[in-house]
C-alpha positions as CSV (number, residue, x, y, z in Angstrom):
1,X,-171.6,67.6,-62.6
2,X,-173.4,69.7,-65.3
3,X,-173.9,67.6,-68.6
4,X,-171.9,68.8,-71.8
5,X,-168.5,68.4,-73.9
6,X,-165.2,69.7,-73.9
7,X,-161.5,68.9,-75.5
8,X,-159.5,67.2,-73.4
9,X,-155.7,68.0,-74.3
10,X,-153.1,66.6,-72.4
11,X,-150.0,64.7,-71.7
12,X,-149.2,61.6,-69.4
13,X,-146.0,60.6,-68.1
14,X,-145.1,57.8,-65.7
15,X,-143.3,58.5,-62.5
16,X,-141.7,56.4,-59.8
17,X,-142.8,56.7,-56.0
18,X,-139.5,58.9,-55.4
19,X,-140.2,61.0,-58.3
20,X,-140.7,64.8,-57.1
21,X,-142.4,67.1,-58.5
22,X,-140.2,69.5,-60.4
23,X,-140.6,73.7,-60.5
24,X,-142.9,74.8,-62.7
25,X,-143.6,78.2,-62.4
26,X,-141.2,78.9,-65.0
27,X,-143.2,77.8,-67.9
28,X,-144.2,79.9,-70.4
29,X,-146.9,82.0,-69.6
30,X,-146.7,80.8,-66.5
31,X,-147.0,83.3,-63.0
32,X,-147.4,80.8,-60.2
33,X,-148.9,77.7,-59.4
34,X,-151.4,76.7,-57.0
35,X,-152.0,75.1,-53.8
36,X,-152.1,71.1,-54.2
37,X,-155.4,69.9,-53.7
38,X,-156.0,66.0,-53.2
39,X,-159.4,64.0,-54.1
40,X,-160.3,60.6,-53.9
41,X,-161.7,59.2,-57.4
42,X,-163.2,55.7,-58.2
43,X,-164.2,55.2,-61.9
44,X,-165.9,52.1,-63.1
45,X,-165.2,51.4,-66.8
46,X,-167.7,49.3,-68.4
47,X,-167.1,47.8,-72.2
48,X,-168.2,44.7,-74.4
49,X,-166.9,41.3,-73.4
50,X,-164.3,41.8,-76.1
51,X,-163.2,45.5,-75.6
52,X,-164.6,46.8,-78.4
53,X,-164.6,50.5,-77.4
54,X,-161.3,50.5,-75.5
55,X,-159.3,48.7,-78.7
56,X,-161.0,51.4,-80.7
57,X,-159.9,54.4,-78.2
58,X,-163.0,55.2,-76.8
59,X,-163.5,54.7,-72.8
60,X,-167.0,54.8,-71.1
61,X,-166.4,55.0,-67.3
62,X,-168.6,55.6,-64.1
63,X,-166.3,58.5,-62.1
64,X,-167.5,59.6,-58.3
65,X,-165.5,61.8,-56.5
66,X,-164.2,64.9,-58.0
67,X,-164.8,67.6,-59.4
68,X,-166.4,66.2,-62.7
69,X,-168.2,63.4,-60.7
70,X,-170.6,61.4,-63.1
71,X,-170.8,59.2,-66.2
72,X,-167.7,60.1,-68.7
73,X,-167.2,59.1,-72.8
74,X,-164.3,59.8,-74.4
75,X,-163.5,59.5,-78.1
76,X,-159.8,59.6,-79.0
77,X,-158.8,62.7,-81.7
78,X,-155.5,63.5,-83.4
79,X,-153.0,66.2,-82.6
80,X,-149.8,66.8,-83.2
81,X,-146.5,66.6,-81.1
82,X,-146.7,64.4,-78.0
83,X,-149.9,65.7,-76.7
84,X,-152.9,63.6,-76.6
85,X,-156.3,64.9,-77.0
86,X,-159.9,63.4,-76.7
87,X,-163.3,64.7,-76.6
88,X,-164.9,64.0,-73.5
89,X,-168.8,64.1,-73.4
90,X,-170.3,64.2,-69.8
91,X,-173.8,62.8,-68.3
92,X,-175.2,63.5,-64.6
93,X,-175.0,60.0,-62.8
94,X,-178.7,60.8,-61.6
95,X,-180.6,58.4,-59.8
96,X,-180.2,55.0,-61.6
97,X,-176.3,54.9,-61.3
98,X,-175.8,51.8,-62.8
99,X,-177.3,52.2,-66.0
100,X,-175.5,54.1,-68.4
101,X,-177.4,57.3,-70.3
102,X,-179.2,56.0,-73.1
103,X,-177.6,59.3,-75.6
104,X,-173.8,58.1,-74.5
105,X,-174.3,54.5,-75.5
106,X,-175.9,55.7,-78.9
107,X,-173.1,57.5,-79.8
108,X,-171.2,54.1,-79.6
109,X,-173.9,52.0,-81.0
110,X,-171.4,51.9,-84.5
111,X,-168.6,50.6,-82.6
112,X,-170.7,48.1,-80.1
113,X,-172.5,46.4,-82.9
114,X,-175.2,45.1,-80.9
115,X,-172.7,43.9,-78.1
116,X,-173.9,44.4,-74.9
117,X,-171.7,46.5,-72.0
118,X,-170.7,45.7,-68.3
119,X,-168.1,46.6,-65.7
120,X,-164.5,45.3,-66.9
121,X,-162.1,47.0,-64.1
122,X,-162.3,49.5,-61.0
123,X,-159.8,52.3,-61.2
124,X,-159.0,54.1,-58.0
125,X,-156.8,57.3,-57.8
126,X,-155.5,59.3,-55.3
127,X,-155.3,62.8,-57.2
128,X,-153.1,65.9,-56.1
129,X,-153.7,68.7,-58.3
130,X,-152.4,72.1,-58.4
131,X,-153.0,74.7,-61.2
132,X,-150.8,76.8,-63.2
133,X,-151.7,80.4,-63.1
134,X,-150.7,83.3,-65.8
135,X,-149.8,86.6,-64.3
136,X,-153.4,87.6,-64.3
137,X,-154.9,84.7,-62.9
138,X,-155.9,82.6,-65.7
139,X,-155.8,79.0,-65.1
140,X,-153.6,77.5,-68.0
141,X,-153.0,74.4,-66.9
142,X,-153.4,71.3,-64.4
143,X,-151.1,69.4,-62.7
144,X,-152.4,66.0,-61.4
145,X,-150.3,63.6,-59.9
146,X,-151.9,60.4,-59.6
147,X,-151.5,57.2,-57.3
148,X,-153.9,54.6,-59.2
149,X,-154.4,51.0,-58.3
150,X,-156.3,49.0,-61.2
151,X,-158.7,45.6,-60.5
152,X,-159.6,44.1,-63.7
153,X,-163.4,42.7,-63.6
154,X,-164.1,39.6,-64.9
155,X,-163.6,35.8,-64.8
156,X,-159.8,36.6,-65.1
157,X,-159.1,39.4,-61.8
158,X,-155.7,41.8,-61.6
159,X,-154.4,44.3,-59.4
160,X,-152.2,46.4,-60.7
161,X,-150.7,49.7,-59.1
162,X,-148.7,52.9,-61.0
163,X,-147.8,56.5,-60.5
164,X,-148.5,59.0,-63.3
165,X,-148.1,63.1,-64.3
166,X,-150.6,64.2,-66.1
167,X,-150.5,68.0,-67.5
168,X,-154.0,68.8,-69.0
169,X,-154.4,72.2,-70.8
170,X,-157.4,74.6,-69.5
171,X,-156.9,78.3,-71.1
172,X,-152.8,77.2,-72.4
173,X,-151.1,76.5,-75.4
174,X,-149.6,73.4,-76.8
175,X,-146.3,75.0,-76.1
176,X,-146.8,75.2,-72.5
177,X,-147.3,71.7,-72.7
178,X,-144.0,71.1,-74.6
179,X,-142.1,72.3,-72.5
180,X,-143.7,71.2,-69.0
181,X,-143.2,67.5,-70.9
182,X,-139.4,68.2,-71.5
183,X,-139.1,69.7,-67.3
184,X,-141.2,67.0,-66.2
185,X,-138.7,64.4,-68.2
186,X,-135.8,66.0,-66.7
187,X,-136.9,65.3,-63.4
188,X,-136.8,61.8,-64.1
189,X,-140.4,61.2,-65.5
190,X,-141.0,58.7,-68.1
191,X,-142.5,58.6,-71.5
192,X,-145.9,56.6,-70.4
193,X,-146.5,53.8,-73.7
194,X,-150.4,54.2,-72.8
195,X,-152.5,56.6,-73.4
196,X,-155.4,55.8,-70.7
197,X,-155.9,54.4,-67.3
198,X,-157.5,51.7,-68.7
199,X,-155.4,50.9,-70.9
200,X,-152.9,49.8,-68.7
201,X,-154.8,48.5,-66.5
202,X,-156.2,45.3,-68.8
203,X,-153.3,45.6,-71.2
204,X,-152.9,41.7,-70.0
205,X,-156.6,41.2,-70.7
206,X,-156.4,42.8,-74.2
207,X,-153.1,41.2,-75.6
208,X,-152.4,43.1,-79.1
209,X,-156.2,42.6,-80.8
210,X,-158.0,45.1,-82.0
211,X,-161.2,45.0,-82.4
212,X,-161.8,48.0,-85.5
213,X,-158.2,48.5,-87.4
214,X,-156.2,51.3,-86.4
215,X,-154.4,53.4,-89.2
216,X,-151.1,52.7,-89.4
217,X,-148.8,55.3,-87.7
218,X,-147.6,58.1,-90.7
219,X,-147.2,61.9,-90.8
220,X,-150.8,63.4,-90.7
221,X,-152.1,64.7,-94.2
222,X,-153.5,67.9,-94.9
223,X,-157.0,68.9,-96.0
224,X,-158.2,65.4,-93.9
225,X,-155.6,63.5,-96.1
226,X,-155.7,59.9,-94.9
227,X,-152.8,58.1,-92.6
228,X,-150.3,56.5,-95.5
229,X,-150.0,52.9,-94.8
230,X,-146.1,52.6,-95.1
231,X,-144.8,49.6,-96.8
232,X,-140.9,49.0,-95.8
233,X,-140.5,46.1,-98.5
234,X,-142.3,44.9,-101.7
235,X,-145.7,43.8,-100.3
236,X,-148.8,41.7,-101.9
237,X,-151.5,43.9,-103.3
238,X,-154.4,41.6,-101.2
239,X,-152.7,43.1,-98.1
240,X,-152.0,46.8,-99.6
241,X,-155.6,46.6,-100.1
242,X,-156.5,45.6,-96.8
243,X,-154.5,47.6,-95.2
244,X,-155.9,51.1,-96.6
245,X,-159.0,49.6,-96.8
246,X,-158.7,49.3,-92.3
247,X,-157.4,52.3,-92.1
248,X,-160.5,54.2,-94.0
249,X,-162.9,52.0,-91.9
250,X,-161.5,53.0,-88.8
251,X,-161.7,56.9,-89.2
252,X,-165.1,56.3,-90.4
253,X,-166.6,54.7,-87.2
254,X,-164.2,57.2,-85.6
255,X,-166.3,60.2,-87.0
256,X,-169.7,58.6,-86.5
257,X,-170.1,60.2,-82.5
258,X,-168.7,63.2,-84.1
259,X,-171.0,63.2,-86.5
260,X,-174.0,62.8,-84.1
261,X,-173.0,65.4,-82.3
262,X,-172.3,67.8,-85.1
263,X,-168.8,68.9,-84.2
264,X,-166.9,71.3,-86.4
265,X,-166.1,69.3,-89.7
266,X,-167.1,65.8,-88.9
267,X,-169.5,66.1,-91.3
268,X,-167.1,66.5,-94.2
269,X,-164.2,64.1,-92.8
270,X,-167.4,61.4,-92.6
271,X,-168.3,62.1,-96.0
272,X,-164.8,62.4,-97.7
273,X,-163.9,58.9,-96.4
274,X,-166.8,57.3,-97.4
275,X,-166.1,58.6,-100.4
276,X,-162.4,57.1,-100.0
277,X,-163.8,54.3,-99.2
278,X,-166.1,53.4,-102.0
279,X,-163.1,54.8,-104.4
280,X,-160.7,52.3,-103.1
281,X,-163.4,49.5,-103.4
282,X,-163.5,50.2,-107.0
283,X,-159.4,50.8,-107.3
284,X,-159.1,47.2,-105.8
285,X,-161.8,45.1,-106.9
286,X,-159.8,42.6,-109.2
287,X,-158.2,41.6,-106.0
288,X,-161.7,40.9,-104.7
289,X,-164.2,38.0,-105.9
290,X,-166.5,39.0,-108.4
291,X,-169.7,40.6,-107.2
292,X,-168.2,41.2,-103.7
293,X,-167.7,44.8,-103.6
294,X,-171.5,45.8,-105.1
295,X,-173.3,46.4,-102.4
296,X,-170.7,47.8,-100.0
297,X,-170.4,50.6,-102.6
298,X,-173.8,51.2,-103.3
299,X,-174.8,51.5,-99.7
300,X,-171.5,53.7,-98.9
301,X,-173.1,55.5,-102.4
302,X,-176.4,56.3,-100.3
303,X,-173.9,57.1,-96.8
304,X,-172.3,60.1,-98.7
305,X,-174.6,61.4,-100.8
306,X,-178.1,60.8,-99.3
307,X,-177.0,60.9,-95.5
308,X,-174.2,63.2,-95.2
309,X,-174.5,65.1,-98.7
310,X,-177.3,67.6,-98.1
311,X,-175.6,68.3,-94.2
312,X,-172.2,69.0,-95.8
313,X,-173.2,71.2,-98.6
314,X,-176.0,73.2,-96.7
315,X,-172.7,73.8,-94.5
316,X,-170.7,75.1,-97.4
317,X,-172.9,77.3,-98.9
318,X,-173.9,78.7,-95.7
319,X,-170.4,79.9,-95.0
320,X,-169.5,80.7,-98.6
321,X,-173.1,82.8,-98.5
322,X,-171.9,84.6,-95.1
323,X,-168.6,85.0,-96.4
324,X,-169.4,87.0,-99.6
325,X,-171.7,89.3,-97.6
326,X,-169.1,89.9,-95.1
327,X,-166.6,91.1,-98.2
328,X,-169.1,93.7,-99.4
329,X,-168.8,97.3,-98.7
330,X,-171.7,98.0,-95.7
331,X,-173.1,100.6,-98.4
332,X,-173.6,97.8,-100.7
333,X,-175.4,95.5,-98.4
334,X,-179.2,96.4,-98.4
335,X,-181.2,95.4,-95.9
336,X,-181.2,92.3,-93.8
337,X,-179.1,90.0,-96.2
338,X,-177.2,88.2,-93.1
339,X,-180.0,87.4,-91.2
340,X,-181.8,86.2,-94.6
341,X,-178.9,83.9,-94.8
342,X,-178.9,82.9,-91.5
343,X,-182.7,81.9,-91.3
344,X,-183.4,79.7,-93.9
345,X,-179.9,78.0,-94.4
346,X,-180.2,77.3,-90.5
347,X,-183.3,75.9,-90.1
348,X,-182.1,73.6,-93.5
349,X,-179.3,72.7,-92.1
350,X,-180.9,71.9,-88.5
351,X,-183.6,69.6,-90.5
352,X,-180.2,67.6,-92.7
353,X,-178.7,66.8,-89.9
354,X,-181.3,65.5,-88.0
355,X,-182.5,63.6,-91.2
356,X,-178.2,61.9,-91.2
357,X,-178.8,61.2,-87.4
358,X,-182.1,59.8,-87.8
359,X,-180.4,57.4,-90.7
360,X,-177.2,56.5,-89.1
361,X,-179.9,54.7,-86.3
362,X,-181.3,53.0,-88.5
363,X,-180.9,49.4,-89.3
364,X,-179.5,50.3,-93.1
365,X,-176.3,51.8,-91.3
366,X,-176.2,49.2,-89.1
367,X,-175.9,46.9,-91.5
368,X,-173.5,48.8,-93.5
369,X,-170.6,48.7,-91.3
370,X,-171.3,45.1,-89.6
371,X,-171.1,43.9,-93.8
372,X,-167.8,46.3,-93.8
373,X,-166.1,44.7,-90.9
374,X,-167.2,41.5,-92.0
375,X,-165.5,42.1,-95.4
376,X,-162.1,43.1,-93.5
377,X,-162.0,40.7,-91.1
378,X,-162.4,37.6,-94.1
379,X,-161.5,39.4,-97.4
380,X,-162.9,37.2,-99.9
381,X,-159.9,37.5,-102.6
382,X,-159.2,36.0,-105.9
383,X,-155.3,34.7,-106.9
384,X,-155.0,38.6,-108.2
385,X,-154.5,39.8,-104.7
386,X,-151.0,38.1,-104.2
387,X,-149.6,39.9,-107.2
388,X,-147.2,42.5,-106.5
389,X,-149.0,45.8,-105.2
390,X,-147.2,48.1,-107.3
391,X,-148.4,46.6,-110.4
392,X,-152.0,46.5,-109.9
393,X,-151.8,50.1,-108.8
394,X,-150.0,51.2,-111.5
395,X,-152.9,49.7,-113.9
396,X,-155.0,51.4,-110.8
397,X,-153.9,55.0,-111.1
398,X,-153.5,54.7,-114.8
399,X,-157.0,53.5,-115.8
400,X,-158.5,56.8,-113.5
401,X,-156.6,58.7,-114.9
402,X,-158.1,58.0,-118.4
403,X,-161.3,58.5,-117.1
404,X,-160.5,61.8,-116.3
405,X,-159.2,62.7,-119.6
406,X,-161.7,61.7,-121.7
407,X,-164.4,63.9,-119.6
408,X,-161.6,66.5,-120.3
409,X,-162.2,66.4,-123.8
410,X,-165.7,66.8,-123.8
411,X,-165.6,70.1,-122.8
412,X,-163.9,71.5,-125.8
413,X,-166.1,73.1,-128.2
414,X,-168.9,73.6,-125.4
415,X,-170.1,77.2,-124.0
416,X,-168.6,78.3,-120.9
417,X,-170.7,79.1,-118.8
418,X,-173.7,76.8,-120.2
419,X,-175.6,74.1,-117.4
420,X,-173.9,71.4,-119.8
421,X,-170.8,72.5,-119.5
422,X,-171.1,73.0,-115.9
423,X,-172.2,69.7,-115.9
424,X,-169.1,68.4,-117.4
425,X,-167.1,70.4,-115.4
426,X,-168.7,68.7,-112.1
427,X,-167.7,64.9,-114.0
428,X,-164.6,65.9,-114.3
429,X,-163.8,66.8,-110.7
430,X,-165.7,63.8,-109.4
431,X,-163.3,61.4,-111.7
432,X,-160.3,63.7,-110.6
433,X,-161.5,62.6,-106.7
434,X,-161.6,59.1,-107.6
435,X,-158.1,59.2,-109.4
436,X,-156.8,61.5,-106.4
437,X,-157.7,58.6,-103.8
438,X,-156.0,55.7,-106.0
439,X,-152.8,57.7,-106.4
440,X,-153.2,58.5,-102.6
441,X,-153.3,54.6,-102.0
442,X,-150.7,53.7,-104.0
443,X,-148.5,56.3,-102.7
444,X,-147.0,53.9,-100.0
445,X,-145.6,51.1,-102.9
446,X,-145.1,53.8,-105.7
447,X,-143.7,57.0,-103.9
448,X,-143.2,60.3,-105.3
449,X,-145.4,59.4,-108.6
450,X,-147.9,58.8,-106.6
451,X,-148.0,61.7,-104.0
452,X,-147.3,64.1,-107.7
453,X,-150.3,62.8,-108.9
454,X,-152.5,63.2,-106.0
455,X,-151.3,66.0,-105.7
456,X,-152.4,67.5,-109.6
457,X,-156.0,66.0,-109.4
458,X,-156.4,67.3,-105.6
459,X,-155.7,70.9,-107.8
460,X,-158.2,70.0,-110.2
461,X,-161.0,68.8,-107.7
462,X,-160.5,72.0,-105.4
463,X,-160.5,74.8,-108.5
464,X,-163.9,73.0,-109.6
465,X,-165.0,72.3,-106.0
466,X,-165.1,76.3,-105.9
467,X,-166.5,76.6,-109.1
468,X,-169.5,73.8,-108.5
469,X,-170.0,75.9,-105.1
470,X,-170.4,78.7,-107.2
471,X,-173.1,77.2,-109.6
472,X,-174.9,76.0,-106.3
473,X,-174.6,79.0,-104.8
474,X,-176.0,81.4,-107.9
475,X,-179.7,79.0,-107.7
476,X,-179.5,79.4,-103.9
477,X,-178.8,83.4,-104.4
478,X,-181.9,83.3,-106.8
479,X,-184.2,81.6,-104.4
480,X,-182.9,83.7,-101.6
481,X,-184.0,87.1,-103.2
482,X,-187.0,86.1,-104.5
483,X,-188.0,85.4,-101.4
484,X,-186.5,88.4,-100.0
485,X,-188.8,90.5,-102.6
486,X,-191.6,88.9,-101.7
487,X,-191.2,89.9,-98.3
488,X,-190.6,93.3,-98.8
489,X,-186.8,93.3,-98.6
490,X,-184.6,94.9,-100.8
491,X,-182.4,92.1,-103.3
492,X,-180.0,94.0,-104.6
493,X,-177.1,93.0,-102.6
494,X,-178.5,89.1,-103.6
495,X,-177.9,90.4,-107.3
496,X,-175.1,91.8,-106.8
497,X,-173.5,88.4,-105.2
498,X,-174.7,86.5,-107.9
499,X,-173.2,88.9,-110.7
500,X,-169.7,88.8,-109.0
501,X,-169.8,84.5,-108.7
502,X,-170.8,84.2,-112.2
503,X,-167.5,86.2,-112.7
504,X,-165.5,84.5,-110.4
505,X,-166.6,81.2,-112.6
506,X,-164.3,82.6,-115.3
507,X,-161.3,82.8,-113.2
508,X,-161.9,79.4,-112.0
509,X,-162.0,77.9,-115.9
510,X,-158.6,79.6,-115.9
511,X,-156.9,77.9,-112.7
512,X,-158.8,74.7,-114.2
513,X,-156.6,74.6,-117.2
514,X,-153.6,75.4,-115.2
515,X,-154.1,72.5,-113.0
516,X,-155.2,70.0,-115.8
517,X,-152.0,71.1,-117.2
518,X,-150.1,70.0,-113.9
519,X,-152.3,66.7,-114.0
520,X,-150.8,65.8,-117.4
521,X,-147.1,66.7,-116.5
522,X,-147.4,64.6,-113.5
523,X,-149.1,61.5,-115.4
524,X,-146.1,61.8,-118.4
525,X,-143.8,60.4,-115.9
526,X,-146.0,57.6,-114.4
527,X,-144.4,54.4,-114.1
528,X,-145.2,52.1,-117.3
């Protein structure tokens, strides 16, 4: 099996022994499907004495047999509907078969914590597989309907035995998994309540535990929006707290492999809920004892802006750079402004990450998120947390809020256009973040207030997100062409670029009042 990484996307029924396989050449898209083809698979799963990767949807396994024969991680990722999609990163078993590849278990190093792995059940599956095929030949889809008897490793052993339909996307669409669910469910399949082999097969091991929080269930959020943490009666603002505070922990060791691997956007969802985090560390800390919350933000303060910081924005301007050249008439463009682009904000962006991978190995991180779970496992709060959660995120919201508005106001009377008022500008939109994530976590006790709120200073932070890209991207513009000239190259199309940002920095002054406008019409009616 060659080494590498790919999206699994799929859905798992369960079936009983009678169950037969319904038609499915009628699916959309869908021309004819294949000849079954059976293989014989045995898959060791190895994890932590307490199931550390499992309970946080990651599975490490041993597979021979197969077609994809070798060592297999996979890290759990959301999707909508009732499909289920991981990223699965793949290793050669190579000689030493019992040792897993140093580069898999360092991309669980954040969720292993030191612990140590080793065998924890024996999965073997009898596997008949057939392929849907479009009209041309494409393979969509595969079928694989599994017999799979389960032995539990361990002090404790198990045997457990089930049938299962799995329908896992290749070159399809989400609809043609739809609609294979709803055929397949017809037949007399079953909704399966697990989402992996191995889940199932120690779910008696395992009870309900978890080792990192899970995010409580909730609509997902656009623009990386966090899970809301529903609350279904009046609840103490100690647990709110904890709750969101789980919740943000979890998506961030969630985004650490993905980080390491630079997949598209981890960086930014890694850096936006650290911010989150640190935000809601400051939005609760009456409910915490004194002192208590210092150093976690400080070192999640270094995590965003040292670590991840110079990956993410390298990133941005990058794109933004590409972008603006790809607008311009080709008569405009003089000579090799792309490829310019390309070369130095590559090789920057190459160095940054390594630089973030090289820091979240080292011991600093390490000790960042043991201190973080430590802190959510035994929440050291004062008599404030029991107080109703509404209240103290009323007071929350209200006091960031304020913040805002007075860096509001020190923008009147200044130049636009100056470095100080860009300056002020960028305070605003960082207070408007930090208000944005309160409101966001008091959404679930305060409702539509809340989400209105969120809503106005998400308006604010992206009109001077653009406009702080822009003043970035006018010094980088700068460098870029003098460079460019000292090569030889022709920097018009650099000036030119940097005339039409300035300009578009005007327009963004304009949406910025609009929005503050919003803000303050939203914030009128927030609850006393």
């Amino acid at each position: 099996m060659a080494a590498g990484t790919h999206h699994e996307i799929e859905i798992k029924l369960d079936a009983d022994p009678e169950f037969t396989l319904p038609d499915l050449s009628g699916l959309p898209g869908v021309g004819s499907v294949g000849r079954a083809v059976e293989h014989q698979l045995e898959a060791t799963y190895l994890d932590s004495d307490d199931f550390r990767l499992i309970r946080g949807g990651t599975t490490l396994r041993r597979r021979t047999g197969g077609d994809d024969e070798g060592w297999h991680l996979k890290l759990k990722q959301p999707i909508k509907g009732d499909a289920y999609s991981r990223l699965e990163i793949r290793k050669p078993l190579g000689r030493n078969v019992r040792n897993v590849p140093p580069a898999l278990l360092g991309l669980v190093r954040v969720q292993l914590l030191g612990a140590q792995v080793a065998p924890v059940a024996l999965i073997s599956t009898t596997r008949t597989v057939r392929e849907l095929h479009a009209a041309d030949g494409t393979v969509l889809a595969e079928v694989a309907d599994d017999l799979v008897s389960a032995h539990s490793l361990g002090e404790k052993t198990s045997v457990v035995s089930w049938r299962e339909i799995e329908v896992e996307l290749v070159d399809g669409d989400l609809d043609l998994l739809t609609v294979a669910r709803e055929r397949l469910l017809a037949a007399g399949a079953r909704p399966s309540d697990v989402q992996s082999k191995i889940g199932r097969a120690l779910a008696e091991r395992m009870g309900n535990g978890a080792s990192h929080p899970e995010p409580a269930p909730s609509k997902p959020g656009k623009k990386g929006r966090p899970a809301e943490v529903v609350a279904v009666a009046p609840v103490a603002a100690g647990d709110l707290a904890q709750d969101y505070l789980a919740a943000q922990f979890a998506q961030l060791v969630a985004m650490d492999p993905r980080v390491r691997l630079n997949t598209d956007d981890a960086v930014h969802q890694m850096r936006v809920v650290t911010r989150r985090l640190r935000t809601a560390l400051a939005t609760f800390r009456p409910l915490f004892e004194e002192g208590s919350v210092t150093g976690l933000r400080d070192e999640l303060k270094w995590l965003g802006s040292e670590v991840l910081g110079p990956v993410r924005d390298t990133e941005v301007i990058r794109q933004k750079l590409l972008t603006d050249v790809g607008e311009l008439p080709a008569e405009l463009v003089l000579g090799p402004v792309a490829r310019r682009i390309r070369l130095e904000l590559d090789a920057e962006h190459k160095k940054a990450h390594r630089r973030a991978v090289a820091a979240l190995d080292s011991d600093r991180y390490l000790a960042l998120i043991t201190a973080l779970e430590q802190f959510l496992a035994a929440p050291p709060v004062t008599a404030r947390a029991t107080a109703p959660a509404e209240r103290e995120l009323r007071r929350a919201v209200r006091k960031a809020a304020r913040r805002v508005a007075a860096h509001v106001a020190v923008l009147e009377g200044e130049t636009v256009g100056s470095p100080e008022h860009d300056f002020h500008l960028h305070e605003v939109r960082i207070k408007a973040k930090r208000a944005r994530y309160a409101a966001e976590a008091a959404r679930p006790v305060i409702g539509k207030p809340a989400k209105a709120v969120a809503r106005s200073m998400e308006g604010i932070t992206e009109t001077l997100g653009d406009h702080q890209d822009g003043v970035v991207e006018r010094t980088r513009l700068r460098e870029l062409a003098v460079r460019a000239f000292g090569e030889g190259e022709n920097g018009f199309t650099f000036g030119l670029l940097h005339g039409r940002i300035a300009g578009a920095a005007e327009h963004d002054e304009k949406l910025f009042a609009a929005a503050w406008h919003e803000a303050r019409t939203a914030l009128a009616s927030w609850p006393g």
